[in-house]
N, C-alpha and C positions, 0 to 999 in steps of 0.2 A: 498466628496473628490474623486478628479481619479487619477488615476495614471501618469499622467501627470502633477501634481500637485506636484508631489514626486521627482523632479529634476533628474531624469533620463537619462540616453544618449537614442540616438534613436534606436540603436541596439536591445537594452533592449526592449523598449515601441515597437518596431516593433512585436517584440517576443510574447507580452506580448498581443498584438492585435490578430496573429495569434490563441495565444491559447484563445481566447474568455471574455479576463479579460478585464475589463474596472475600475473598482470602487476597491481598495484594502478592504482585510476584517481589523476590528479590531487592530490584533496583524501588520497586514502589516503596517497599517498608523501610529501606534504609534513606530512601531520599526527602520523600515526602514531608517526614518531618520537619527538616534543616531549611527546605525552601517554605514552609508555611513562617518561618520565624528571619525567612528577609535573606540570608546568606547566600553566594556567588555559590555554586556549585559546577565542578568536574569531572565529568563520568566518562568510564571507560565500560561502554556498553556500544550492541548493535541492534536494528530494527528486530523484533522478533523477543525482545527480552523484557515488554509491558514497559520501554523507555515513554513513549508519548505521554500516558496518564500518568508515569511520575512527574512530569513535569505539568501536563493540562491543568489536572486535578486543583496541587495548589496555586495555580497562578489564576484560574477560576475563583478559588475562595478569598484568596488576598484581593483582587480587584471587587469583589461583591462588597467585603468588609470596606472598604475604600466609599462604597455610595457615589458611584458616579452617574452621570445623568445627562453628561452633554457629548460624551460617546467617540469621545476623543480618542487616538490612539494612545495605546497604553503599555502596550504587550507586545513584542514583534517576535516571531518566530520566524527565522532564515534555515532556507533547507535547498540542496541541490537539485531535485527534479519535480516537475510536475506532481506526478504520480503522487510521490512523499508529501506535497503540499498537500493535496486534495485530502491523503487519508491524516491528517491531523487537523486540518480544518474540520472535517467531519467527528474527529474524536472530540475536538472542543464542543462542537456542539451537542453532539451526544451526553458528553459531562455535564452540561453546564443548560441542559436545555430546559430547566428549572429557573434558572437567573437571569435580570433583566441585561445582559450581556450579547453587544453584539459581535459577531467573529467573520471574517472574509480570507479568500484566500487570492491571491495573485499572483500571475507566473505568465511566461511569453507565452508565443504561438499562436497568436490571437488575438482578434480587436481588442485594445482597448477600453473601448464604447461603456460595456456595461459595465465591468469591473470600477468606470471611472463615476461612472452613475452611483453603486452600489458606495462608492466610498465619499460623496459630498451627503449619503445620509447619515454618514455617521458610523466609525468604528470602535471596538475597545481594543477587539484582539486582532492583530496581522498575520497571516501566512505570507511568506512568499519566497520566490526563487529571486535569487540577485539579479540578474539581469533587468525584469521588470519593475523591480523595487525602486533602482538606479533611474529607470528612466523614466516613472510618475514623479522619484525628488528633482531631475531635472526639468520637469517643467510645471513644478509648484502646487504637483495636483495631492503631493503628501507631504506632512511636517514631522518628524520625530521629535518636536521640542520637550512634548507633554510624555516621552518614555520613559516608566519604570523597571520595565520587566525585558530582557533582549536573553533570546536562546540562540543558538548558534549550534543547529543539527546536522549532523553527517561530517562532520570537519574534515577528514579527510577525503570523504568523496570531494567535498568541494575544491581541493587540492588537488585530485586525479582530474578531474572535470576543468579544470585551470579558470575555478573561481576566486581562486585567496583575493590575488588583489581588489576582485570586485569588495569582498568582505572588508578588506581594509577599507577602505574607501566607505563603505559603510558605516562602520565602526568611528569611524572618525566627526562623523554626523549624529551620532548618541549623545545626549547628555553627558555627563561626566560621573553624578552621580544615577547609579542605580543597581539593580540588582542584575547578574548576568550567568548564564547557565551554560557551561560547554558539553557537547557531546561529541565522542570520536572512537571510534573499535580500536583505530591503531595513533599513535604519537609520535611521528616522524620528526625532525627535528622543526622544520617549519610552522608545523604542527603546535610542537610542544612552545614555540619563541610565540609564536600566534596568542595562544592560550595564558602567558605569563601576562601578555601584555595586556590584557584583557578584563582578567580576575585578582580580586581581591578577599586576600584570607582565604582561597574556596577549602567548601568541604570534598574530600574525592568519594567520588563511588566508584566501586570496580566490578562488572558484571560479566562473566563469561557468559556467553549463547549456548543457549540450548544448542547441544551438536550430535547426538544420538536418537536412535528410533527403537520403539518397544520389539522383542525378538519374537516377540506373539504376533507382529503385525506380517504378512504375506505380501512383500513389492510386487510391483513387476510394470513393466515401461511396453508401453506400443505406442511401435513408429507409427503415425498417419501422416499423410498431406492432410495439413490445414483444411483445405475444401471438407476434405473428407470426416472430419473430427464427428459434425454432429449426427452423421451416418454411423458408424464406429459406435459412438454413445446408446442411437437408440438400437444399432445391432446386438452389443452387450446386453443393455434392456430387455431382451427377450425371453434373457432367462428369469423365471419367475421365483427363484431365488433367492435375489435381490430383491428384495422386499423392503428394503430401507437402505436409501443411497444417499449419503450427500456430495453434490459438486463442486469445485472451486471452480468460479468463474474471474478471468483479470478483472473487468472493467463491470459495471451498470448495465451496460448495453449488446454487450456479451451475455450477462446470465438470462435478462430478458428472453433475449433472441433462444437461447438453450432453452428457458422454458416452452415458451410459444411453439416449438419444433415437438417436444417430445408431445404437448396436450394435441396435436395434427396428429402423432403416432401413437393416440391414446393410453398415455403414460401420464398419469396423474403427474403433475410439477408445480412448484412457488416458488417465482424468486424471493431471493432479499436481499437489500443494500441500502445505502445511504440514501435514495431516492426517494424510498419507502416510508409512512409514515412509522410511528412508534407501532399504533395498531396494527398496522398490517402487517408490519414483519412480527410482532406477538403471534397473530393468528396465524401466520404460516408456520412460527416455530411449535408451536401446538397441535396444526395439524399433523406436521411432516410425527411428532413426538407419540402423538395418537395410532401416527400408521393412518391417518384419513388423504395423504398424501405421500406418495412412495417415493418422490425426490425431491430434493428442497437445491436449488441453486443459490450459493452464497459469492460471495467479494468476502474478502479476508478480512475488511475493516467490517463488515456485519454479522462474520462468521465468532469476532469474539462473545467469549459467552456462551456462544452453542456448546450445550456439557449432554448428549443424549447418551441413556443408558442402552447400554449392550450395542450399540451402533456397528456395524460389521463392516461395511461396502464405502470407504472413500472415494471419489472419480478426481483427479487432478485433468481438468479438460487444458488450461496453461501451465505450465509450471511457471513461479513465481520467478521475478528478478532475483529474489532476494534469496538464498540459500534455505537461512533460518526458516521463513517459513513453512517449505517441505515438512519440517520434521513437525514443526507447532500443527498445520492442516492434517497429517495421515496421523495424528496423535489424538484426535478425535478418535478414532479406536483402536481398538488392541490393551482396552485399558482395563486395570486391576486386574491382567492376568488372563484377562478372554481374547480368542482369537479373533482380528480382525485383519480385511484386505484391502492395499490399497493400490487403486491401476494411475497410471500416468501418459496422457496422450503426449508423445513428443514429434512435433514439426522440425522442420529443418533451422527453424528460430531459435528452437528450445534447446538444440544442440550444445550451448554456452552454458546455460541452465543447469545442463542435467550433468556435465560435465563438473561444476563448480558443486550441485547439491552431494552427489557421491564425493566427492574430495571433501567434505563436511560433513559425511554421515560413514565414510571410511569403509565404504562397502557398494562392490559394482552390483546394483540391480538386476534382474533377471528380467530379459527381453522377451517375451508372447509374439511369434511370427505363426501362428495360429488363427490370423483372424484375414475377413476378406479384404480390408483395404490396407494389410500391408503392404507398402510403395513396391515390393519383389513379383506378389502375388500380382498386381495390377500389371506389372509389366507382362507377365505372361498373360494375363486374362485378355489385354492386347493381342500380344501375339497368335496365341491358338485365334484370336478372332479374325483376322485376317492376312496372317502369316509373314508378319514383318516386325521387326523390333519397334515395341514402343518408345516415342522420344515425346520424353514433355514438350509443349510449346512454352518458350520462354516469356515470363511474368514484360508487359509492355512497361514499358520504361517512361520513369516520372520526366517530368517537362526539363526539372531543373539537373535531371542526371546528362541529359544530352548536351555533347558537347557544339552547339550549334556556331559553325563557321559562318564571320563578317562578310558580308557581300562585298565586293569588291568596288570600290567607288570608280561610279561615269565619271568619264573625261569626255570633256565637252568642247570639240576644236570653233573657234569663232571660224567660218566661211571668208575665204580669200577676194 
């Protein structure tokens, strides 16, 4: 099946081209449909399984065919973190960047100010994380009257995260009639009461996660310190070898900074991400495809689509929160049978990470203490230097970790 096969408008399938899609995953073909024609839908999927554009997709074409014009909210998407918000506001506009549709995301941690600016001009589609959701309807600066469309992503994280009640609470401020979408990997019983009360008639979808890696692909994990990551990188870099790398970088500002570092160590580099326009990230996917650029740093929400033939050299500079993605990023090669390698920088951060990606991929990785800024080798390269054990200096500590003791209150005797 392609996605032209999914009845689509062409705005969409235009879209859908630019970003390198051709064949829907799984949850896309089976869902896609059921939601273009208005029904409650409950899926049992996780991030990493093409869940966002089963749902983006048609909740972009039902609002287009709808003709609206005054920008009203229409569509709410509720998700438990930041991060989550961000890369599905980006996927809606990715999709839909054909359509007179506008999309915003909103989440704590920060002023306010603009977000509240960006939404008196007018919304169709919501992102947001419940906390901030809760506290723009508390004080009138959003209305949910005019909602059609309510998704409700990650359900159980928001469960672990001890947002239900926020959820309820929300939920109860919805329309009564509309169309409602659940998503959740697992169905715990709160979960499942959640979900009953929720949907009407749904259809279920059921999508296992990718959770295997190609046996053509070569692991292997090196510890660095953080500091040290984009030293490590351009050390790796030296071998010329590697003639075609791509990086996962977490964030925008991350791969930036990775590019910027390797063209100082004259090592041809392109970011791409959400930031970028359409064009730029085309011409960096072209170049890095050409071989006119020997590393292209990606975000995983720009990394979809990237399909490069014979690709050999993965770099994971973060490992992801997210399990699934591991396998979807170093699956960029090793593919149809050709060998490919993928290295892992792991921090003392990533230590949760790489513990949870191995428990999901059923296979301990092979660790490289071959290189110069392994934390082992640095201790010694202290030591021989001045002949005393090296001891990290301890990271200074945020304002709000100190536990800062009440001054004791003056007593102030009046004079005899």
């Amino acid at each position: 099946m392609l996605f032209t096969d999914l009845q689509l408008i062409k705005p969409i399938l235009d879209a859908l081209t630019q970003e390198g899609y051709e064949k829907p995953t799984p949850i896309q073909s089976q869902a896609i449909p059921h939601l273009l024609e208005g029904k409650d839908l409950l899926g049992t999927a996780q991030t990493g399984t093409g869940k966002t554009a089963a749902f983006a997709i048609p909740i972009l074409q039902n609002l287009y065919h709808k003709n609206t014009k005054n920008h009203q909210i229409k569509a709410l998407i509720l998700t438990p973190t930041r991060e989550l918000a961000i890369q599905i506001e980006e996927s809606f506009k990715a999709y839909g960047r054909h359509l007179p549709l506008k999309t915003l995301v909103i989440f704590g941690g920060v002023k306010q100010g603009a977000q509240e600016q960006a939404l008196k001009k007018g919304v169709d589609i919501l992102v947001a994380t419940p906390g901030r959701l809760l506290d723009f309807i508390n004080q009138g600066i959003i209305s949910l009257k005019n909602l059609e469309i309510f998704v409700l992503d990650e359900a159980d994280r928001m469960l672990d995260m001890g947002f239900v009640h926020d959820v309820k609470r929300v939920v109860k401020l919805l329309p009564p009639k509309r169309q409602t979408l659940f998503f959740s990997a697992t169905f715990p019983k709160e979960i499942q009461e959640l979900a009953n009360s929720m949907l009407h008639n749904p259809v279920k979808v059921e999508v296992a996660p990718v959770s295997s890696t190609a046996d053509t692909i070569n692991q292997s994990i090196y510890f660095v310190e953080k500091d040290d990551k984009l030293d490590l990188l351009t050390h790796i870099l030296q071998d010329e070898k590697l003639d075609q790398v791509l990086v996962f970088a977490r964030t925008k500002h991350g791969s930036d900074k990775i590019a910027r570092k390797l063209h100082k160590s004259n090592i041809s580099a392109e970011a791409i991400h959400g930031n970028k326009s359409q064009n730029a990230r085309q011409n960096a996917l072209s170049n890095f495809k050409n071989k006119k650029t020997r590393v292209l740093v990606a975000t995983d929400i720009a990394a979809r689509g990237i399909d490069i033939d014979d690709l050999k050299y993965v770099i994971n500079f973060e490992l992801s929160d997210v399990s699934e993605t591991y396998v979807h990023r170093i699956g960029r090669t090793g593919r149809a049978g050709t060998e490919g390698t993928s290295i892992s920088f792991v921090d003392g951060l990533d230590l949760v990470n790489l513990r949870n990606t191995e428990k999901l991929i059923g296979k301990k990785i092979p660790v490289v203490k071959d290189h110069p800024f392994h934390p082992e080798k640095l201790v010694e390269q202290k030591r021989d230097s001045n002949n005393k054990p090296f001891v990290p200096k301890p990271k200074p500590q945020k304002k709000e970790d100190i536990n800062f003791k009440k001054p004791k209150k003056k007593v102030f005797y009046r004079k005899k």
